[in-house]
N, C-alpha and C positions, 0 to 999 in steps of 0.2 A: 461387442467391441467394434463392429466393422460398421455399424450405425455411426457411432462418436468419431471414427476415423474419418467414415464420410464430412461430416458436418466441418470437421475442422479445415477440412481442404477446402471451405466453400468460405471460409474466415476471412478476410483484407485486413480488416483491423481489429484491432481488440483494447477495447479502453478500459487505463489503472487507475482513472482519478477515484471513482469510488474505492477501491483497496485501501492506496494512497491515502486520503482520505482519516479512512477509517484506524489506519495506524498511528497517521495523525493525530486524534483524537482519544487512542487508548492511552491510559495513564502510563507510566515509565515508557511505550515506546516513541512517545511524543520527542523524550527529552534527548533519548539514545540515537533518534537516530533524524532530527531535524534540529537548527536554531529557530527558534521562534523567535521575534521582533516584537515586542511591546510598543502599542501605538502612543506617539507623545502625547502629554498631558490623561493617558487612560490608568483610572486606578482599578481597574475590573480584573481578573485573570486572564485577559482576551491575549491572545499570543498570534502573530500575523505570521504566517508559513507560506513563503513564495520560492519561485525557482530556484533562487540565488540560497534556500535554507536548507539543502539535504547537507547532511555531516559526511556519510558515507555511503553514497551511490551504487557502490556494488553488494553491501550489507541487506541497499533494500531489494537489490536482485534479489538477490539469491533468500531472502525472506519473503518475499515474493515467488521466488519456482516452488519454495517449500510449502506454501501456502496451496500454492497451485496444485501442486503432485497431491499434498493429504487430502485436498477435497475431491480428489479422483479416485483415491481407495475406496475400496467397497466396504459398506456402513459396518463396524464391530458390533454391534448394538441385535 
C-alpha cells in the first residue's frame, strides 16, 4: 500500500477522457447521462458528445470515484 501511496504523490495530472469516453459509448449510459447532437443531414446512429453535452456533471463524478475506488479493491476472483 505504501508503494500506490508513493506513486500517487508523484501524479500532477490525471486524464478522464478515456473513462469519459467509454461511458460515452456504453449503451444506456450514453443516454443517461450525456445529450448527444445528431450531425445535420446524418442518417447513421452517429451522436456528437461535446462539452456543452453532460446532463449531470456531478452523476459523472461520483460515477467516476465509484469506478475509481472498485478498481482499487483487491481482486474477488
Amino acid at each position: 500500500m505504501e508503494d500506490l501511496e508513493a506513486v500517487w504523490k508523484q501524479v500532477s495530472k490525471f486524464n478522464l477522457y478515456d473513462p469519459l469516453a467509454l461511458l460515452a459509448a456504453t449503451p444506456g449510459g450514453s443516454e443517461l447521462l450525456f445529450r448527444g447532437e445528431v450531425p445535420d443531414g446524418d442518417l447513421s446512429n452517429v451522436r456528437v458528445i461535446g462539452k456543452n453535452s453532460i446532463k449531470d456533471s456531478q452523476l459523472i463524478k461520483d460515477l467516476l470515484a465509484a469506478m475509481g475506488i472498485e478498481s482499487l479493491q483487491p481482486s474477488r476472483h
